[in-house]
VEXDREN-2710 file (C-alpha; in Angstrom, 1 decimal):
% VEXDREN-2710
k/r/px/py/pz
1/UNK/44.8/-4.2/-6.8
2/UNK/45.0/-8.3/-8.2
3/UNK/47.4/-6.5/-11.3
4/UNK/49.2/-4.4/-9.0
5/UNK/49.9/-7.6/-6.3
6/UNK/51.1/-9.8/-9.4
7/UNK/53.2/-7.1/-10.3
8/UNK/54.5/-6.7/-7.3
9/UNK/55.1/-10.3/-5.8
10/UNK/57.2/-10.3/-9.7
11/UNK/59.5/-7.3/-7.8
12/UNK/58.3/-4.2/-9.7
13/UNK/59.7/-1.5/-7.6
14/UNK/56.7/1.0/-9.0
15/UNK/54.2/-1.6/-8.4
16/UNK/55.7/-2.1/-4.9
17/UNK/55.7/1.5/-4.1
18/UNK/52.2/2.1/-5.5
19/UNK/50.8/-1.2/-4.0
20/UNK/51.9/-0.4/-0.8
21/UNK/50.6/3.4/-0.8
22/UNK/47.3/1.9/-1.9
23/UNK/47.4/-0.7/1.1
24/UNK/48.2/2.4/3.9
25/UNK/45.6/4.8/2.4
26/UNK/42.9/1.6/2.2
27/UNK/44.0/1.1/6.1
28/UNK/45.0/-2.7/5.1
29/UNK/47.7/-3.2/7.0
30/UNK/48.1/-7.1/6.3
31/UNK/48.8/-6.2/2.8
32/UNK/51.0/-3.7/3.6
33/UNK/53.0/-5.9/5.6
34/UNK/53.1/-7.9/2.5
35/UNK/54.6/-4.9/0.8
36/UNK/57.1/-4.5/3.2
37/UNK/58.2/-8.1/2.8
38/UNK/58.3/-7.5/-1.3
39/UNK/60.4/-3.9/-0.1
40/UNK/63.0/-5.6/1.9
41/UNK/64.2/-7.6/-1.2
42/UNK/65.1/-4.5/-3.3
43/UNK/68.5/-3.3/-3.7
44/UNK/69.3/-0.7/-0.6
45/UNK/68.6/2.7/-3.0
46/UNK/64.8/1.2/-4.4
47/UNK/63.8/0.5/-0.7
48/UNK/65.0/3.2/0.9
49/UNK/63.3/5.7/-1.9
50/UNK/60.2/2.6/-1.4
51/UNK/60.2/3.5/2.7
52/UNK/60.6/7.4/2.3
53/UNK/57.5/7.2/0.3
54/UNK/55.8/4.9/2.2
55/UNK/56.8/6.8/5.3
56/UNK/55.5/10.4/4.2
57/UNK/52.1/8.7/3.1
58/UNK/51.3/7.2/6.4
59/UNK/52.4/10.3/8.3
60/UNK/49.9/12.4/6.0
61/UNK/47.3/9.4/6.9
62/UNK/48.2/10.2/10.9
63/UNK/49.6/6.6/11.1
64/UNK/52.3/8.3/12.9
65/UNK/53.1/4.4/14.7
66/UNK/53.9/3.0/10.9
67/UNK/55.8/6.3/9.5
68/UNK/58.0/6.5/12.8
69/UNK/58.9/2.9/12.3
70/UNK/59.9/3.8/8.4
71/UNK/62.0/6.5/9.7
72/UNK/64.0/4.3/12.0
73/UNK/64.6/2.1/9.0
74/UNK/65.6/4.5/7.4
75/UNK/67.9/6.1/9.8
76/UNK/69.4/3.1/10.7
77/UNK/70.4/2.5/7.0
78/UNK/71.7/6.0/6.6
79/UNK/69.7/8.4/6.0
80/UNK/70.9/11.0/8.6
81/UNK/69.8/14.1/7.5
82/UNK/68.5/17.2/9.7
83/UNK/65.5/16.7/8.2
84/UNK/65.2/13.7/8.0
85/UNK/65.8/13.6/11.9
86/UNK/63.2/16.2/12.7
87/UNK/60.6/13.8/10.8
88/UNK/62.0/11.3/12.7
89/UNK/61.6/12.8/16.1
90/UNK/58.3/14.7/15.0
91/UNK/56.3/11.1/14.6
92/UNK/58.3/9.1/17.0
93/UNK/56.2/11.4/19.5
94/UNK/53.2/11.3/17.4
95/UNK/53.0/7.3/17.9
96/UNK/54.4/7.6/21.7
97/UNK/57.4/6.0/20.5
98/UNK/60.8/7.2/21.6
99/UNK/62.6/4.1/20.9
100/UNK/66.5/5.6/19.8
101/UNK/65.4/8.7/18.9
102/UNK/67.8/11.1/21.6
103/UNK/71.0/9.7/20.3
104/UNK/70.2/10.7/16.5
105/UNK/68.4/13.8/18.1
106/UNK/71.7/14.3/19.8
107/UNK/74.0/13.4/17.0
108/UNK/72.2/15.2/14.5
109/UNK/72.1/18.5/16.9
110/UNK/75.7/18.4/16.6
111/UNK/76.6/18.2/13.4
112/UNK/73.6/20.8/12.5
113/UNK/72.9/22.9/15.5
114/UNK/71.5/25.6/13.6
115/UNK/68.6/23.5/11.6
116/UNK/65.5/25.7/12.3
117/UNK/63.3/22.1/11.8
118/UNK/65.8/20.1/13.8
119/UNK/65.5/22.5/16.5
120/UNK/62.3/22.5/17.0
121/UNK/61.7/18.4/16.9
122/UNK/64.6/18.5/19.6
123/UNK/62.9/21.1/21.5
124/UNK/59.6/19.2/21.6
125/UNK/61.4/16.0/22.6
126/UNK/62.8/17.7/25.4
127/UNK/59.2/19.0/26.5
128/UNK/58.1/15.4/26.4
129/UNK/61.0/14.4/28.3
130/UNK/60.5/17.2/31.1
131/UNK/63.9/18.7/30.2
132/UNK/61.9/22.5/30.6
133/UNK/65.4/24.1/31.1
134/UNK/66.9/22.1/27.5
135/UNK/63.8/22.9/25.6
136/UNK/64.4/26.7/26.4
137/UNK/67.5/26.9/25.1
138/UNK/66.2/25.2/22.3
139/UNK/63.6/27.5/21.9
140/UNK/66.4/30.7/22.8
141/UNK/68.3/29.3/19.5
142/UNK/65.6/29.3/17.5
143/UNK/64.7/33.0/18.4
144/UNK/68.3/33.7/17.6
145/UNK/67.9/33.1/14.3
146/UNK/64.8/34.2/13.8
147/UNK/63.4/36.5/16.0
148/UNK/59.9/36.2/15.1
149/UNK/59.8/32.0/15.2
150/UNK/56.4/31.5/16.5
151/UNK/57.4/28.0/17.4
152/UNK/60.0/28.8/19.8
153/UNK/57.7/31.5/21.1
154/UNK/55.1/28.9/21.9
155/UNK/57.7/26.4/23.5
156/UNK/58.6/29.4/26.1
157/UNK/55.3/29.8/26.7
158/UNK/54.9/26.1/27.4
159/UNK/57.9/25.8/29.3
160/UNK/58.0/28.5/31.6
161/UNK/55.2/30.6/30.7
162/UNK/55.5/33.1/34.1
163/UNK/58.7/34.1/32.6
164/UNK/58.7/35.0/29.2
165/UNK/59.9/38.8/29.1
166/UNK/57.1/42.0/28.4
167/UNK/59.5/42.8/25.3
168/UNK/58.9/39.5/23.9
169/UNK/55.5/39.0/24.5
170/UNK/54.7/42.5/23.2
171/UNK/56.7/41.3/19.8
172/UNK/54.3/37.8/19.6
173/UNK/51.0/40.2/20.4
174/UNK/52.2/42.7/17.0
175/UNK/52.9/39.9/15.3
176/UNK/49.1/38.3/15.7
177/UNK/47.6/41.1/14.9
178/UNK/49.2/41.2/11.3
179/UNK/47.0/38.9/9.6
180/UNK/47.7/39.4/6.7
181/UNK/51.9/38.9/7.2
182/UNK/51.3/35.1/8.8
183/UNK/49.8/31.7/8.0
184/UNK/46.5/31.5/9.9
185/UNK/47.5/28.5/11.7
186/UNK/50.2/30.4/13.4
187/UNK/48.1/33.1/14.5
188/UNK/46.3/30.7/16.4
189/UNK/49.4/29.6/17.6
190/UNK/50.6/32.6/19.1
191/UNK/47.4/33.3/20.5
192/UNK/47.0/30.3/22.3
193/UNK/51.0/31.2/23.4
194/UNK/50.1/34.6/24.7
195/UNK/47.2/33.3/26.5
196/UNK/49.4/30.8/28.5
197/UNK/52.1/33.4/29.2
198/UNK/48.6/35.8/30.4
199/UNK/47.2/33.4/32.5
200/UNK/50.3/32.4/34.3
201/UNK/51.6/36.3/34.6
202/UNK/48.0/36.7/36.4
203/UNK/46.3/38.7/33.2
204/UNK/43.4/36.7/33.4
205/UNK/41.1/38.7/31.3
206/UNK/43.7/39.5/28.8
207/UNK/44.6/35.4/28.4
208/UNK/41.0/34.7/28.1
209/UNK/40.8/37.3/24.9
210/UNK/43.8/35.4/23.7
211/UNK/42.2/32.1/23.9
212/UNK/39.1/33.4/22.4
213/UNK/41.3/34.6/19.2
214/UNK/42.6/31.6/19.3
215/UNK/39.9/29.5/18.9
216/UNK/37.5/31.4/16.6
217/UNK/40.5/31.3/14.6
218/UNK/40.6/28.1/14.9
219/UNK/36.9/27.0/14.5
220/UNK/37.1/29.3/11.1
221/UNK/40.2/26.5/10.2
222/UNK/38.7/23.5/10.5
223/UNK/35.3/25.1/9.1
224/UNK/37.3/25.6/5.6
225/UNK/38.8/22.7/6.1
226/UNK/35.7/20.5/6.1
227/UNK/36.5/19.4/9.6
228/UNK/33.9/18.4/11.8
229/UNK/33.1/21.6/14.6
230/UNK/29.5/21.2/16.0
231/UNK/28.6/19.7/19.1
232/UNK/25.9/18.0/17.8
233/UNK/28.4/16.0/15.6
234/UNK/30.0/14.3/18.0
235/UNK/27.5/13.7/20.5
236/UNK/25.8/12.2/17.4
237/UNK/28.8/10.0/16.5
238/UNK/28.7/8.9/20.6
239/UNK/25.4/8.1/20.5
240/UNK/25.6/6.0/16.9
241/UNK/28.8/3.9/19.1
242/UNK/26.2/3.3/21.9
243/UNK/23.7/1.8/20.0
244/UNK/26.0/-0.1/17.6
245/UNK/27.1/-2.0/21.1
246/UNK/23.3/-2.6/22.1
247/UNK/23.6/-6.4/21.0
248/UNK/27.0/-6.5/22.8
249/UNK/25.2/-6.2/26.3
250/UNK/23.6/-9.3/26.2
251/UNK/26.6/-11.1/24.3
252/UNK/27.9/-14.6/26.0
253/UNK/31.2/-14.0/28.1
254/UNK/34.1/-14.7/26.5
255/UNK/37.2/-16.5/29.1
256/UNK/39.7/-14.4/29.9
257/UNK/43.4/-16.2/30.0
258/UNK/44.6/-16.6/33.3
259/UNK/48.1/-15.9/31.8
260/UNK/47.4/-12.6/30.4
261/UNK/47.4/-9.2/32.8
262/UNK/43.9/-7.9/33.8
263/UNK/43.6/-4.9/31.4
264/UNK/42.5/-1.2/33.1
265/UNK/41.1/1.3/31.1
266/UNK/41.1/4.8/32.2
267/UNK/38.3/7.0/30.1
268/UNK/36.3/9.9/30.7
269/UNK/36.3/13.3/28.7
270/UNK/39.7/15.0/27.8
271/UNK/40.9/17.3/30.2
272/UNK/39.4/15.1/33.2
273/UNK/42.7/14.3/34.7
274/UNK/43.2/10.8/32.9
275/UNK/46.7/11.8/32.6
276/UNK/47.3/12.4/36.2
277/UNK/44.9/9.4/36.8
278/UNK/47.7/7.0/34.8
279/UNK/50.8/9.0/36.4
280/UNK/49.6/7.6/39.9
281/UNK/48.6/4.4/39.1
282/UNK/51.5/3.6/37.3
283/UNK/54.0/4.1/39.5
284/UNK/53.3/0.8/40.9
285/UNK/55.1/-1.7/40.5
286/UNK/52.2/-3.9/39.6
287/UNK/50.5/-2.2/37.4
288/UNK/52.6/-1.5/33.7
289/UNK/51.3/1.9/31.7
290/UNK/51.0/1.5/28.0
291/UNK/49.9/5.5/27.6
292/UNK/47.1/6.0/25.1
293/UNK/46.5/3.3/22.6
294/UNK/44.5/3.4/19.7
295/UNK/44.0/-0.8/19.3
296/UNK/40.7/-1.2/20.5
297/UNK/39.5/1.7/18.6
298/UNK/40.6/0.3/15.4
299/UNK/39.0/-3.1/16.5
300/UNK/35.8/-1.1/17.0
301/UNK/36.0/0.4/13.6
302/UNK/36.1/-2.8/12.4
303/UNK/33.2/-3.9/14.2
304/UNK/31.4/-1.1/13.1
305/UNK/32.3/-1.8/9.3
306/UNK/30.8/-5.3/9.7
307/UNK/27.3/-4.1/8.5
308/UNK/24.4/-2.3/9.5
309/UNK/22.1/-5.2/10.9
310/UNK/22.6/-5.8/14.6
311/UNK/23.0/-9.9/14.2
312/UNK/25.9/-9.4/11.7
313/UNK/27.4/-7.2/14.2
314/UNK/27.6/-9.0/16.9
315/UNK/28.3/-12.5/15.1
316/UNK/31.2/-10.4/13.7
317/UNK/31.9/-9.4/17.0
318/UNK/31.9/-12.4/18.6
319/UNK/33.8/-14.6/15.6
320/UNK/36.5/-12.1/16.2
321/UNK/37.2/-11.1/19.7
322/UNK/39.3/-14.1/20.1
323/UNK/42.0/-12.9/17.4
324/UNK/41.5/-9.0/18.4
325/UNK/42.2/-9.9/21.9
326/UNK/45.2/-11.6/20.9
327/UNK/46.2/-9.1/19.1
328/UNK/46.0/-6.4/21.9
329/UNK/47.8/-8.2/24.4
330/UNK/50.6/-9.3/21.5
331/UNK/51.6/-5.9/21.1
332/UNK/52.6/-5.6/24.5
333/UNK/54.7/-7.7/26.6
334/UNK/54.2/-6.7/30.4
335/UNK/55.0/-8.9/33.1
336/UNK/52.7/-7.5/35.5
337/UNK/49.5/-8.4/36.7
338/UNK/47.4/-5.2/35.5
339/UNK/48.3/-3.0/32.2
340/UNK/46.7/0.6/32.3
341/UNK/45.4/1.7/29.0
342/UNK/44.6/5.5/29.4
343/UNK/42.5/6.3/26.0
344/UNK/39.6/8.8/27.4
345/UNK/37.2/8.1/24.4
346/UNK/37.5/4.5/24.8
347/UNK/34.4/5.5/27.1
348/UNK/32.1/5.0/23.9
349/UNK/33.2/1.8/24.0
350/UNK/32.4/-0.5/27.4
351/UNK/30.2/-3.0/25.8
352/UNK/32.9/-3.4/23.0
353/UNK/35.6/-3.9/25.3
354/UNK/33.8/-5.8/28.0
355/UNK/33.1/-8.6/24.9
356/UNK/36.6/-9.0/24.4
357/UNK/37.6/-8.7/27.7
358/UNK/35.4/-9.7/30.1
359/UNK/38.0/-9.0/33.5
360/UNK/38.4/-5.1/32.6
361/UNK/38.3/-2.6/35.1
362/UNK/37.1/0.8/34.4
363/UNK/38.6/3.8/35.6
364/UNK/35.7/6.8/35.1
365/UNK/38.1/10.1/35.7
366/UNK/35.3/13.3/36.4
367/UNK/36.7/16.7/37.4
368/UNK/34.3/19.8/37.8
369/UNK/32.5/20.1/34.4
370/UNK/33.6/23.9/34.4
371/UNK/37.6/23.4/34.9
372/UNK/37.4/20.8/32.1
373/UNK/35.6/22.8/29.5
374/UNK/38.3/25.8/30.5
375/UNK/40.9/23.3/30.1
376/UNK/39.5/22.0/26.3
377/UNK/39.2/25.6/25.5
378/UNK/42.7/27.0/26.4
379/UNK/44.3/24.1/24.4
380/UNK/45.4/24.1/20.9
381/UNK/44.1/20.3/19.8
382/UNK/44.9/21.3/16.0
383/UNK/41.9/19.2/13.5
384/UNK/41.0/17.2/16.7
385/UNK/38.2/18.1/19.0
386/UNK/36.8/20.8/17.1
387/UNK/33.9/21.1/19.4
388/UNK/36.4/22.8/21.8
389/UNK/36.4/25.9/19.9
390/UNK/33.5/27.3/21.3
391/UNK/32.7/27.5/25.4
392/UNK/29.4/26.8/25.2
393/UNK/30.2/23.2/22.8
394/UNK/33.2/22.5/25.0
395/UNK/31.2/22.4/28.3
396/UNK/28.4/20.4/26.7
397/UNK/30.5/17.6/25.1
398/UNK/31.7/17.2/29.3
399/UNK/28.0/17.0/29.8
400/UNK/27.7/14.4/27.1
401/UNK/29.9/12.7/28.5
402/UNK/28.5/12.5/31.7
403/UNK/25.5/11.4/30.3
404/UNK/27.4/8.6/28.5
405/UNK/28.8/7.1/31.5
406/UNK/25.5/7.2/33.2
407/UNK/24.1/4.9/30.2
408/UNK/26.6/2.4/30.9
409/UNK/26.1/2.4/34.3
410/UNK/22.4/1.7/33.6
411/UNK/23.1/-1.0/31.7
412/UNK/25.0/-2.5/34.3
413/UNK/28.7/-2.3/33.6
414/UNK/30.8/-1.0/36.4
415/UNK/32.7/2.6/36.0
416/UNK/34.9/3.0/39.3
417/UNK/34.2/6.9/39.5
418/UNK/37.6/8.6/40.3
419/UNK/37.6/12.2/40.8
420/UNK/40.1/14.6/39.9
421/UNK/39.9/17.6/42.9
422/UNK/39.4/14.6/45.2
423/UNK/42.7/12.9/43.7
424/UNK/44.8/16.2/43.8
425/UNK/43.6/16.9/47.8
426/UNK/44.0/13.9/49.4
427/UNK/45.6/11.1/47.0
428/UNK/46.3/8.6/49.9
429/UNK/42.2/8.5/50.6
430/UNK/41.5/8.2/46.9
431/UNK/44.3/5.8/45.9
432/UNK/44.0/2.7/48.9
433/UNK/40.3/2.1/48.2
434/UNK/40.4/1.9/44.5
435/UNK/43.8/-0.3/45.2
436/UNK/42.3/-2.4/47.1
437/UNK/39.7/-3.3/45.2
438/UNK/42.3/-4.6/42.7
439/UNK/44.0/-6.6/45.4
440/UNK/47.1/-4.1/45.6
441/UNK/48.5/-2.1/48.6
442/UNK/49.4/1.4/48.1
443/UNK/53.1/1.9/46.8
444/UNK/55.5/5.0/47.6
445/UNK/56.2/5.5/43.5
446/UNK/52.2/5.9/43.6
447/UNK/52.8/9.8/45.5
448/UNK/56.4/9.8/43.5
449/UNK/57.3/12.7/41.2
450/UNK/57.6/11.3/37.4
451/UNK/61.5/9.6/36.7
452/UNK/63.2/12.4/35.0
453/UNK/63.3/11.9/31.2
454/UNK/60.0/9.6/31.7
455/UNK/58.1/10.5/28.2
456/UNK/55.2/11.9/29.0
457/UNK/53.0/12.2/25.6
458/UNK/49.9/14.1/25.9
459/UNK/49.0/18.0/26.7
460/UNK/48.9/17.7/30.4
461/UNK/53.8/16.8/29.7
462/UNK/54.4/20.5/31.2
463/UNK/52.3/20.1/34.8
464/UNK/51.7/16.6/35.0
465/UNK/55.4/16.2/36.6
466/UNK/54.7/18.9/39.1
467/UNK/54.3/18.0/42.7
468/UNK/50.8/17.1/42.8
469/UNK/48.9/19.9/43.5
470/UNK/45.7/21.9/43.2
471/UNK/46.4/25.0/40.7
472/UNK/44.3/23.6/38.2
473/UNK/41.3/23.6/41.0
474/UNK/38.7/26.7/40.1
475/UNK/40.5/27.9/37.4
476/UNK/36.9/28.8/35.8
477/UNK/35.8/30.9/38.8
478/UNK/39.3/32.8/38.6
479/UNK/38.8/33.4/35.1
480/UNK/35.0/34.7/36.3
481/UNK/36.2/36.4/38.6
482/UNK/38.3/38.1/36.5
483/UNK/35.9/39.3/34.4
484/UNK/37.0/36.9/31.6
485/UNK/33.1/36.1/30.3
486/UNK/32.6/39.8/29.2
487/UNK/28.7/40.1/28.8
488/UNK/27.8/36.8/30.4
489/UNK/27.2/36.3/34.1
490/UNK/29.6/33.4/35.7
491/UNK/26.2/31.7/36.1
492/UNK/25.2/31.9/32.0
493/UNK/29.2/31.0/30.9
494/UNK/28.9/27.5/33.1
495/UNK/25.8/27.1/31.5
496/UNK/23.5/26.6/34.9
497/UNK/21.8/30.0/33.6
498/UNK/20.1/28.9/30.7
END
């Protein structure tokens, strides 16, 4: 890499290209911002091919934050394309970044309005958005050219689900069952579509097929794929975090700066109401949302790269927490007292965070252990989660993480326990306590429906605007009831029958 750099700071454009590639894919991101210094010195055609380059290589790396921001540069410079635009669009959403992205989304839609990949960027913009009725005429558009786009089929089964026709959900169910004439992936796809379009036509048994499809489908992916599926993985991977942190607990204080905002993190299991959690709480007008943020878990990986001895650890820790703190507040400017960080699997993390920020609150979201492993199950979390291909994993990695908050707890940390059916029935009773203990009333926009157009980034976009309301409440015991766990009592399915 010394050779390459020399080469480099001479203005090779190779060695700028390669050297940069080589600074994403070894996740050094101070030397790539030294590449991009190098880059912005080329003439306009080397460091546009340079960012193109550089952009497709941290999207394959799922730095979606760095490749969005390529994309913009690029756009900005010219580079207008249809696809170009859909890649834009595509990881603008991916990094929770929508920063200028509806006027070329717009622009581009009307110079190209037929662009099968522009349409469906533009149609997921608009589900993040909340613009259901846009994204179905999206989705309608894309079925117009191609009448067996599984895409747009799983768009109108996001976006209004109860009323996607008998014809065209008979189509999606022949085309599943042709293995052989479709990519896996989009088998599992259109299963996961047809179980959404089930469950909300009131076909609970058949959805519950569907999602099973879907999943061993799924589980058989990432199994090929090399990508982590057992349970036991990631409870392992939990429990390796909790004891890298064990030094952590006793750790001197650091001071917190009384001119930075007192951080909350909401964490819990996925599918625990976190999203709905953050909806609420942001709506005040104290309190700014940043949506889910990956910085502290980078900071931990860091951590956890420091070496295998405790000591080294947590002098590492400790000689650092100063600049990673920094850091975290750098990236966003908020003029509020609180910020709300909603990352659920920051719960692995208390001790971590609490060393660098000794004035966080903790926001511990629980729902009924059942609802949440239904929820994991009927979702379609690509190579993430892969535990939530099976029932019986996705229900015990809620357990796990039951278990995990409970160890904090024990080792004294304080998780302020808000629950999800408790939240949906009564959100005045829930909301002024936990308020209060911040020093806050509770506001109006706390009960408010979401802005229209407010982004909304995770899987929960198509109900979280809803009114709030309790739908999602038993929705394992309707699916028991149904007759969904063929074989298996309702007892044996939520695992209380073992």
């Amino acid at each position: 890499m010394d050779t390459l750099r020399a080469l480099a700071g001479e203005g090779s454009v190779q060695a700028i290209k390669v050297f940069g590639a080589a600074a994403l894919g070894a996740e050094d991101f101070a030397a790539f911002g030294w590449a991009l210094a190098r880059a912005a010195a080329l003439a306009d055609a080397d460091r546009n091919l340079i960012r193109e380059v550089w952009a497709l290589e941290a999207a394959r790396r799922d730095q979606t934050e760095i490749a969005a921001g390529l994309m913009k540069q690029l756009y900005a410079s010219g580079l207008q394309t249809p696809d170009a635009v859909a890649r834009l669009i595509r990881w603008s959403i991916a990094s929770s970044t929508l920063d200028c992205v509806d006027p070329a989304a717009e622009a581009a839609l009307a110079h190209h309005p037929n662009h099968p990949a522009l349409l469906e960027a533009a149609a997921q913009l608009a589900l993040v958005r909340g613009d259901k009725p846009k994204a179905v005429m999206l989705a309608s558009a894309m079925l117009a050219l191609d009448g067996h786009n599984a895409f747009a089929f799983d768009i109108l089964a996001e976006a209004q689900p109860a009323l996607v026709s008998p014809v065209l959900t008979a189509q999606f169910t022949g085309l599943a069952g042709q293995a052989g004439a479709i990519q896996p992936t989009t088998g599992v796809m259109i299963h996961f579509a047809l179980g959404r379009v089930h469950e909300a036509q009131g076909r609970l048994r058949e959805a519950w097929a569907h999602f099973c499809q879907a999943n061993a489908a799924q589980r058989r992916l990432l199994i090929q794929a090399g990508a982590p599926t057992a349970l036991e993985h990631f409870t392992s991977r939990w429990d390796t975090a909790l004891a890298a942190q064990q030094p952590l607990i006793t750790a001197p204080p650091a001071v917190p700066s009384p001119d930075r905002p007192t951080p909350i993190f909401i964490v819990g299991a996925p599918r625990s109401g976190t999203t709905l959690l953050e909806r609420v709480l942001r709506g005040h007008s104290a309190i700014t949302g940043l949506g889910e943020r990956n910085d502290i878990a980078g900071f931990f990986e860091q951590y956890l790269r420091a070496g295998p001895e405790a000591p080294a650890r947590r002098g590492f820790a400790l000689a650092q927490r100063a600049a990673w703190t920094q850091a975290y507040f750098d990236r966003f400017a908020a003029s509020t007292p609180y910020i709300l960080d909603k990352l659920p699997s920051n719960l692995e993390r208390i001790a971590f965070i609490k060393a660098l920020m000794p004035d966080a609150v903790f926001l511990n979201a629980s729902r009924d252990a059942r609802d949440t492993a239904v929820s994991l199950f009927t979702n379609n979390f690509g190579y993430r989660h892969g535990y939530s291909t099976d029932w019986d994993d996705a229900l015990g990695y809620v357990h796990h993480a039951r278990a995990v908050a409970a160890h904090w707890r024990m080792t004294g940390a304080e998780l302020i326990e808000v629950c999800y059916e408790s939240l949906v029935r009564d959100p005045r009773a829930v909301l002024e306590p936990l308020l209060a203990r911040l020093g806050l009333t509770l506001e109006p926009g706390c009960l408010a429906d979401p802005e229209p157009g407010e982004p909304v980034f995770t899987l929960s976009r198509s109900v979280v605007r809803n009114a709030i309301e309790s739908s999602a409440i038993g929705r394992f015991q309707r699916f028991a009831d149904a007759g969904a766990f063929s074989g298996r009592s309702a007892l044996e399915a939520s695992g209380e029958g073992k």
